[in-house]
Structure formats: structure tokens, C-alpha cells
N, C-alpha and C positions, 0 to 999 in steps of 0.2 A: 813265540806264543806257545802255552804249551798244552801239551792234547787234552780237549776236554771231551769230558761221557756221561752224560743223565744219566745220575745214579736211580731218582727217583721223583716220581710225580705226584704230590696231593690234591684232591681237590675236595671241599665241604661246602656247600651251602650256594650249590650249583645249577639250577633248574631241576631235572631229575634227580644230580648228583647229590643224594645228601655225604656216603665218604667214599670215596675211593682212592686208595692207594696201589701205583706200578713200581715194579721194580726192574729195570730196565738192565738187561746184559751189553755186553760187546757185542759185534757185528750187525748183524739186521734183526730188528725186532717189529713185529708188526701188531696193526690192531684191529681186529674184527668184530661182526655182530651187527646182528640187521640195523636197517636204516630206524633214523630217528629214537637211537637207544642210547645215544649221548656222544658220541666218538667227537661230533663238531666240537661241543662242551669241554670234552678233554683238551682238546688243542687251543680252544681257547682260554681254560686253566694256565695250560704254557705260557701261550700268550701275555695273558696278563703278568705272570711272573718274571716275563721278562724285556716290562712297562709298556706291556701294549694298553692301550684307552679302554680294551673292554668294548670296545663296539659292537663287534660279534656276538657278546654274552649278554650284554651291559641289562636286557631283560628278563636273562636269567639268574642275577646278583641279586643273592640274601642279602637282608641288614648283618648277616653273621659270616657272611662266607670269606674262606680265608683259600689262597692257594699256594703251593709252596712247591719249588722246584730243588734237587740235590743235585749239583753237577761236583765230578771230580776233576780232577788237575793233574793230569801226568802220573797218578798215584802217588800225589805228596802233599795235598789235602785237598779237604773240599769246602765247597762255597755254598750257603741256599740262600737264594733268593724269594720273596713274599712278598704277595699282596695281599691286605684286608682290607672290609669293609668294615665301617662303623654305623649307628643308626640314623646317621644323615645321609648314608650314601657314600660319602665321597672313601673314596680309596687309598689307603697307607701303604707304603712302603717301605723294608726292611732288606738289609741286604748281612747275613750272619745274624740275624735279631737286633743286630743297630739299625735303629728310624734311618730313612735313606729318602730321596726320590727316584719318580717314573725316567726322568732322566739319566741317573744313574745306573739304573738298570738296565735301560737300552744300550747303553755304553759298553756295561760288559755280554750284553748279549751279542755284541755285533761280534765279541774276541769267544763266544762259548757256542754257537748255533745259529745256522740257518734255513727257515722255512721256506719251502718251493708247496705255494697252493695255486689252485688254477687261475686264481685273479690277483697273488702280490708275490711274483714270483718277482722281484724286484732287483733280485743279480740280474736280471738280462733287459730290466727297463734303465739300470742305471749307465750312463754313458759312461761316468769313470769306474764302475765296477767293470765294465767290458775291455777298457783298457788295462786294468789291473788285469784283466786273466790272461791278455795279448802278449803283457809283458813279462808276465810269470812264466809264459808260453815260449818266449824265445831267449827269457833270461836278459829281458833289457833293462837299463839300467840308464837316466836321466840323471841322477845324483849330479854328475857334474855340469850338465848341461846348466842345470836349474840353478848353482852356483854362480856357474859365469854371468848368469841371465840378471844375479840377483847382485853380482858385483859390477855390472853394467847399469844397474838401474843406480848404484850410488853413486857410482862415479856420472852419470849423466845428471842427479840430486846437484851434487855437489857443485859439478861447473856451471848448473843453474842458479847456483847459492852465490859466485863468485860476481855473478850482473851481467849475467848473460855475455853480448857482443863485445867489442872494446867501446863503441860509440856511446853504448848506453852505459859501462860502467866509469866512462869516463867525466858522462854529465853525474851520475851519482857518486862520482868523488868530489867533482868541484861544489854540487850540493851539501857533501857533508862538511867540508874544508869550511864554507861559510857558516855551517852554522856551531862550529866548533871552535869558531872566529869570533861569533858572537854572545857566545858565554864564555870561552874564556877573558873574550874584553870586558864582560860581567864582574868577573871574578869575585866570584859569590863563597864568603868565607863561610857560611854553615846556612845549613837551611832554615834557620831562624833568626837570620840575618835580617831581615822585612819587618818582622816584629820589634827585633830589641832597635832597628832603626827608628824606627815610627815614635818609639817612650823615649827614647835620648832626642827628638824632634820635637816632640810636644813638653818636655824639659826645660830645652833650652825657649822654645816659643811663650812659654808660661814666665820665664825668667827675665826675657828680655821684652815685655810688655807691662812686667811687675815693676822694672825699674825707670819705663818712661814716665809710667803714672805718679808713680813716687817724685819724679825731679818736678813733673806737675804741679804736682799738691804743694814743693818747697818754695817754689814758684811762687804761687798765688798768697802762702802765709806769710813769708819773710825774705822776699828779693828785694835790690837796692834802689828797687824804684820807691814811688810814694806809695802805689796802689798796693801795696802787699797788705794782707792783712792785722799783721802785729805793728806793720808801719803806721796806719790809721787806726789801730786801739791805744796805742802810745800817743799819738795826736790826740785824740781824743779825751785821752787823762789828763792832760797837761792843757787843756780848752775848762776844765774843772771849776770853778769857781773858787776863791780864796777865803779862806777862815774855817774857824776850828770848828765849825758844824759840820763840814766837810771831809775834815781831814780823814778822817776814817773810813771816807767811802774811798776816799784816793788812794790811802794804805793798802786798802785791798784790793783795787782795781790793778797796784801798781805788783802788788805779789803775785795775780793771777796772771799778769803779763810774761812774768818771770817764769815762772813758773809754763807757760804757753812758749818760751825759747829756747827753755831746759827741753821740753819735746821734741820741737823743732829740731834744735841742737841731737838729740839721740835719733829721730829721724835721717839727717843728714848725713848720721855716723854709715846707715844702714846703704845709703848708694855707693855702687862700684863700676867704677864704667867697664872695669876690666871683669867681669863678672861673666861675661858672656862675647862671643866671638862672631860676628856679622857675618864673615867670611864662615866659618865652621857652620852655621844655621842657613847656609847657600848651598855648601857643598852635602849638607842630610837632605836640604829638601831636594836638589839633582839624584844624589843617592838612591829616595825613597822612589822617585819615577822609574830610574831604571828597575829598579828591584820589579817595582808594581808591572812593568811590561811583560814583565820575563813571567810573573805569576799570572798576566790574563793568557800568556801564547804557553804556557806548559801546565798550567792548572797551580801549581805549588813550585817553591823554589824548592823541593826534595827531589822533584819529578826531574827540574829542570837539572841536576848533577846528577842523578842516575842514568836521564837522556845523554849526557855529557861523553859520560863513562859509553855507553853503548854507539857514541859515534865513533870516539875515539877509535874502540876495537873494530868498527867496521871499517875506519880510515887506513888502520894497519893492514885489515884483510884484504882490501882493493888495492892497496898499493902492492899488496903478493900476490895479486889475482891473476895479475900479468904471468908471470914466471910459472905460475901452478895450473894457470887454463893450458899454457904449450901441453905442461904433462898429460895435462888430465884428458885432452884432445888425442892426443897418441893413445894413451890406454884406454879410451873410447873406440877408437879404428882399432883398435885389437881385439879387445874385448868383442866388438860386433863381429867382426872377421869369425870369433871363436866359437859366438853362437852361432851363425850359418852356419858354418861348418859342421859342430855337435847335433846340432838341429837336423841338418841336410843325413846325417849316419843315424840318427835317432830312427828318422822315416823309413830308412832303409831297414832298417833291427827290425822297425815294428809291423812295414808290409810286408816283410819274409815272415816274420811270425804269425799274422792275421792268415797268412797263406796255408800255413802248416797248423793252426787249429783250427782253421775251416774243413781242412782235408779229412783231418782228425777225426773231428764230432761230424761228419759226414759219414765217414764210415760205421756211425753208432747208429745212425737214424733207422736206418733198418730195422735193428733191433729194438726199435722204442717205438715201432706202427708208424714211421713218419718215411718209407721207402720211397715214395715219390716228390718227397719233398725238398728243395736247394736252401743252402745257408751257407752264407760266406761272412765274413768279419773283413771290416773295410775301414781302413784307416784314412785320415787327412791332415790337412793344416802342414805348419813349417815342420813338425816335427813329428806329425801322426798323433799328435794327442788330444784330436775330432775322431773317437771310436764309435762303429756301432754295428750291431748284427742285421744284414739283410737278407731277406727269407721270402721263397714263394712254397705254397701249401703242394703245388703241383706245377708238370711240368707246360713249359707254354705261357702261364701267367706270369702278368709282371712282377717281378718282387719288388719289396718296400719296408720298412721299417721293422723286425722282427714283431717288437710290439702292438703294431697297428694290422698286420695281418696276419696274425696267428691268435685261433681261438684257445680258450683258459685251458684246455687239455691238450693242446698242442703246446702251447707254451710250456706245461709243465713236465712237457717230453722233453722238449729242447734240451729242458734246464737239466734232465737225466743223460740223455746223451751227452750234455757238456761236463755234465759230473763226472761221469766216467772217463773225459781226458784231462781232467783238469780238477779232479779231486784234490778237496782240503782237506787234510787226513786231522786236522789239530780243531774241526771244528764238528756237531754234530750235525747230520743233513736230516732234516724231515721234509716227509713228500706225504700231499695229504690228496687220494683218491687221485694221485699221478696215471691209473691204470685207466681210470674213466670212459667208456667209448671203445674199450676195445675185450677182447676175448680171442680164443683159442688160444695159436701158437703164439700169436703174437702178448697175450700173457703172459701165457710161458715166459717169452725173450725178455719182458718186461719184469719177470720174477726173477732174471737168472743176472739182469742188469743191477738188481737193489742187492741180490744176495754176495754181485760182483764187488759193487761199491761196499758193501759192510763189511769186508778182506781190508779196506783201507782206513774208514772212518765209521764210527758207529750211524747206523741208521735208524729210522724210525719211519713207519708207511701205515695209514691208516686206506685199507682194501677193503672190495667186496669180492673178490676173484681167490677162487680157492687153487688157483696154479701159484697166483702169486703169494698167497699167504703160506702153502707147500715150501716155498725157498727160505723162510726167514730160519735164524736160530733160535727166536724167543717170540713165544704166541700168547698173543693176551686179547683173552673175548669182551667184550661190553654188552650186558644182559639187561632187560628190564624185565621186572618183576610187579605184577601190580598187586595189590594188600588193600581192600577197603575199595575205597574210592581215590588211594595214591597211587601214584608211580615210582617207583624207585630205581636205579641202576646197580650194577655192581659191576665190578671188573675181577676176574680169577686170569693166575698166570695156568697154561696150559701145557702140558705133556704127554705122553702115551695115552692109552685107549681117550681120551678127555679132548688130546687134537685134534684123532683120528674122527672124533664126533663132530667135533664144531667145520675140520675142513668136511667130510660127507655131509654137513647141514649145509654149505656155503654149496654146492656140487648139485644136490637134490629138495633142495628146500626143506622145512620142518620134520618130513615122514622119512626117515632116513633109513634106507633100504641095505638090502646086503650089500646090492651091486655097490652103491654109493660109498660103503663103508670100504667094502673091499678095494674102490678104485683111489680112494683117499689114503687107504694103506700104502700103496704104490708110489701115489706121487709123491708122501713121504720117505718111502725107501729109496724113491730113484733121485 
């Protein structure tokens, strides 16, 4: 990751803030100027920049307000990140001037800057952030542990995939045996096999119902009994009466007859017994049932040949299930054996380490007003990766969760004394009123802790102690000014006789005296 540095801080359209612009050096830069003159404002400017919600501010957000952070990159370019408002409110985000989200932002904020305030000092609430420090602290290293762990969970996947026991994979062999038994005695030529069965059925049923009617009807007209019907219209003519008044109704009765076995006759032509197959019209309609069974138990006859296909390959799988569970069972007892093992050294890495950056940031506290205070780092589980800080305020009391019994300024010592053994040199640290609660010397140690840390990684401290604002390399005041019936802020970066004022104003209050000027001299020089 590579070292980031706030180049620079904007903020517009900010409670008091309407512009102010920092420009931020290397080492320890700090921020002063009486209370309630916007310093929280500025942090929260940050904040949002780098996609916090605004909660802090979110009452001090113009419809216009924009913030904007410059951070650089190892000196080989730089990044800004921004947030605006629009006149609904709601908040934009930009990250280079391309639209972005609050999401995105956070993301690179977590790789460019970390805040330590009195209430989200959140490196020391997080249980895997405590173990990340554990392990940076003794140099340990899970990578393969987490491997093994992760080639044990497939290989225990897999020999679950195989059917578990023998007993149980051997009833879901004989399960699939049968039902792969019973579509293939199907043997279902295409999946629209059902259909084009059912038209070649209703074909032939249409055909062979056409030609009983037909032998019927020849039946009734002209078979060799009496009762046919041309047999009794012929009877009939010839029952006719004789003589030539007649003759002509018989002429025609006897043509129309003719004429009536010329149809018949073309009729006759049209039956075929061989026309259709008894035995073929048995074996569609058996056909059509099987087909119809196999489409109520699988939904379609597509389903039932892709089910087909997926037992098969399950058939082959069980039948190698045997020969690949032996393996897979040996590389299970291995694999386990590996992680106990790796697991059982992990512990040990990491409560030698826990041990050696307790000792560590024990020996800071002093320096940070916290001299009667215990804190040890205690690890657990199989492999110590249940991390967490345990902390009593003083001595005789019980200790307990760092978080749960250490107040907002205490915690934001801790998180200084732990800085100082465990500095991130690649990220920025801002510590906002880390001094809170205390004075004299112990300012001092507390000045000489942030000016220590900014030798490593750039800082940022927003104080009201002129020991500690005496140590930084770059001093920037937040002013109000009131004009009318406004308020306004401003921020000037400060140097010579202009520090020496603001540290003598932070020393003696507003009326700033010789002595005060002069003693402010000193703790500059020294």
C-alpha cells in the first residue's frame, strides 16, 4: 500500500465554515483556536470526504456545501476525494471529479487514514483490527494455515457429494439403477415422441372406423341377401305394371338403378382391409400410455431424458465413489492432522506476540497520563484468532474489555500509546482532543508522543494545550470573526511572531502578556 499524506482540506457551506482551506505538511501538523470556532466542522469536512453519513455535521450542511480532501500517494500522484450537496439535501459523491459512491469512499479511506476520536476510536473496538496488530507484532502469518483449512473443507464437500457412508450410497445406487432401468425400457426416441404418437393414433383410429362404416353402408345397399337396398328397388321395377303408358317410368327407374351400382360399384373400389394394421393401432395405443406415464412422473418427456442423462452421470460417480472416498478419507486425516498442527503454532506465534505488544504499549502509557493503568492483548480459540484488549484504569480493579471500561479519553490514549508501537507509517493518524483531561508534564509527554509518531507517518491533532500544539511542525489556527449578526470562521497557516501569539493566547487566555509571550518563545525553541 503505498504512503498516503493530506495534501489538503476544503470545506464551503459548513455551519460557520463558509471557505476554508488547509494545507497540510509532513510530520505533525496540528489545529487550534478556542472552543466552538469550528475545529469539530473541520473534522467533520474530513469525515465526510471520506463517506462518512454526516452525522456529526449533517445540521451544519448547506444546500451548497461541498468538501473536498487531496491526499498524495508516495509522491507519484494524487487522489481527491468529495462530497456535495444538492438542494434536496442528499449527498454526491466524487472521487477525481468522476461521480462515485459513500461506499467507495470508505473503501479507500480505510487504505489512506485513520481517525482516533474519543468515542470511535474503532482500531481498538474492532476484534479483527486487534488481531491484525498481534500479528504484524510478531510477524505471523496464517496464509497457510487458512489454505489447509480451506482444502479440508473441499475435500470433506466432496466426500459428502460422493453419498456420504457406503450403506447410504449404496441404496442410492440401487435407486438410480432402477430408475435408469425405467426410462431406458422407455426408450423415448425424442421429446416429441408423445405428440407425433398421439396424430399417427388418432390417424389410424379415424381410418379404421372410416372403413367399418363404409363396409356398412355396402351392406345395407347391395349385399346378396334380399334385404339390400338396390336388391328391393330392382324388385320393385320389375312388380311395375305392363304397357306402354308405363314404359317410360320403368326406363328411368331402371337407369337410376344403374346408375345407383355405378356408385355402389366406385364405393366398393374405395375399401381396403389392408388399409390399416389392428395389431399397429394396439401397439400406439400401449405406446401412448407408456409415453403419458413418464410425462405425469417427470412433468415432460424433455425433462424425463435430461433426468436420464443426470442419473447416468450420477451412476458412474457412485460407482467411483468407492475407490475416491478411501482417498478422499486419508486426505481428510491428513489434512485435519495439518490443521491442528498449524493451528496449535499459530497460538503459540500469536500469545508470544500478544505478550510482547502488551509489554510494549505498557511501557507508553506512562507517557500518555495512563501510569496506573494495565493492558494486556489476549488471545484464544484453536489458533488465537479470538483477539482482544484487556484493560483496568487502575491498579486493584478488575479488568475487562478495553472498550467497556476505559473512558473516551482514555481510549484515545491507549490508541496513542499503541501508535507509537505499532505505527502505520503508509496511512495518515488524526487524533482529535487525544490530550483532553490532562495538563502539565503530562502534555508535554503527550506533545512529545504526536511529535514522536509524525518522525513515522504524518499526523494531524486537533488541541487545546499550548505544550502540545509547541511540538507539531505545522500550526494552523481556526478563528471566528463575527461581521453583522454573522459568524464566520477562518483558518491561517501560522509561523514566527503569529505562532508565538496564538501558542501565548492558548497559555494566558486573550490578554496575552510578556510573560506569556516570552514563555511561548521557549517552548518553541526547546
Amino acid at each position: 500500500m503505498p504512503k498516503s499524506q493530506l495534501l489538503e482540506l476544503y470545506a464551503h457551506g459548513l455551519g460557520v465554515i463558509q471557505d476554508a482551506r488547509l494545507e497540510f505538511g509532513p510530520g505533525f501538523n496540528v489545529l487550534t483556536g478556542e472552543t466552538g470556532a469550528g475545529k469539530t466542522l473541520l473534522l467533520g469536512a474530513l469525515d465526510l470526504c471520506l463517506g462518512g453519513d454526516g452525522s456529526v455535521t449533517r445540521a451544519a450542511i448547506a444546500p451548497d456545501m461541498r468538501a473536498a480532501a487531496v491526499f498524495d500517494l508516495s509522491g507519484e500522484r494524487e487522489i481527491v476525494l468529495t462530497r456535495e450537496s444538492g438542494t434536496t439535501g442528499r449527498l454526491r459523491s466524487s472521487i477525481d471529479g468522476a461521480p462515485s459512491s459513500a461506499e467507495a469512499l470508505r473503501s479507500l479511506a480505510d487504505q489512506l487514514i485513520v481517525i482516533h476520536g474519543q468515542h470511535d476510536s474503532l482500531t481498538l473496538r474492532n476484534r479483527g483490527e486487534v488481531l491484525r496488530l498481534i500479528d504484524a507484532r510478531g510477524d505471523v502469518s496464517v496464509e497457510q494455515l487458512t489454505q489447509t483449512r480451506r482444502a479440508l473443507h473441499d475435500a470433506q464437500r466432496e466426500r459428502s457429494s460422493l453419498g456420504g457412508d457406503g450403506e447410504a450410497r449404496a441404496r442410492e445406487l440401487d435407486f438410480v439403477t432402477f430408475q435408469i432401468a425405467e426410462l431406458e425400457d422407455a426408450t423415448i426416441r425424442s421429446a416429441h415422441e408423445l405428440e407425433e404418437t398421439l396424430e399417427e393414433l388418432t390417424r389410424l383410429t379415424e381410418l379404421r372406423d372410416g372403413q367399418v362404416a363404409l363396409v356398412a353402408v355396402l351392406d345395407e345397399l347391395d349385399a346378396d341377401g334380399d334385404g339390400a337396398v338396390l336388391a328391393t328397388f330392382a324388385r320393385t321395377i320389375n312388380n311395375l305394371p305392363r304397357g306402354e303408358a308405363y314404359d317410360p317410368s320403368r326406363d328411368g327407374l331402371r337407369a337410376a338403378l344403374e346408375q345407383a351400382r355405378d356408385a355402389v360399384r366406385e364405393l366398393a373400389a374405395l375399401t381396403d382391409p389392408d388399409s390399416f394394421d389392428a395389431s399397429a393401432l394396439k401397439e400406439l395405443e400401449d405406446r401412448a400410455s407408456v409415453l403419458q406415464a413418464l410425462v405425469r412422473k417427470y412433468g415432460s418427456l424433455s425433462v424425463a431424458l435430461t433426468t436420464l442423462d443426470e442419473y447416468r452421470a450420477r451412476h458412474v460417480a457412485l460407482e467411483q465413489a468407492s475407490s475416491r472416498t478411501l482417498t478422499l478419507d486419508a486426505e481428510i486425516d491428513t489434512l485435519s492432522a495439518r490443521v491442528v498442527s498449524s493451528a496449535a503454532a499459530a497460538l503459540r506465534e500469536r500469545v508470544a506476540a500478544a505478550s510482547s505488544l502488551s509489554a510494549a504499549v505498557a511501557s507508553q502509557l506512562p507517557r500518555v497520563a495512563l501510569a496506573h493503568a494495565e493492558l494486556r492483548f489476549v488471545v484464544a480459540g484453536e489458533d488465537g484468532a479470538d483477539a482482544q484488549i484487556l484493560f483496568t484504569p487502575n491498579p486493584g480493579q478488575p479488568e475487562g474489555p478495553l472498550a467497556a471500561l476505559a473512558s473516551g479519553g482514555e481510549l484515545s490514549r491507549v490508541l496513542l500509546a499503541l501508535s507509537l508501537e505499532s505505527a502505520d507509517a503508509d496511512v495518515v493518524a488524526v487524533f482529535d482532543e487525544v490530550d483532553a483531561g490532562v495538563g502539565g508534564q503530562v502534555a508535554q509527554q503527550i506533545g512529545e508522543c504526536l511529535r514522536e509518531l509524525g518522525q513515522h507517518q504524518q499526523v494531524l491533532a486537533v488541541t487545546h494545550l499550548a505544550t502540545v500544539a509547541a511540538k507539531a511542525d505545522h500550526h494552523f489556527v481556526i478563528e471566528k470573526r463575527f461581521e453583522s449578526d454573522d459568524v464566520f470562521t477562518s483558518v491561517r497557516a501560522l509561523s514566527g511572531e503569529a505562532r508565538v501569539d496564538e501558542i501565548a493566547r492558548m497559555l494566558a487566555g486573550d490578554e496575552i502578556t510578556v510573560e506569556s509571550r516570552a514563555l511561548a518563545q521557549q517552548m518553541l525553541e526547546t
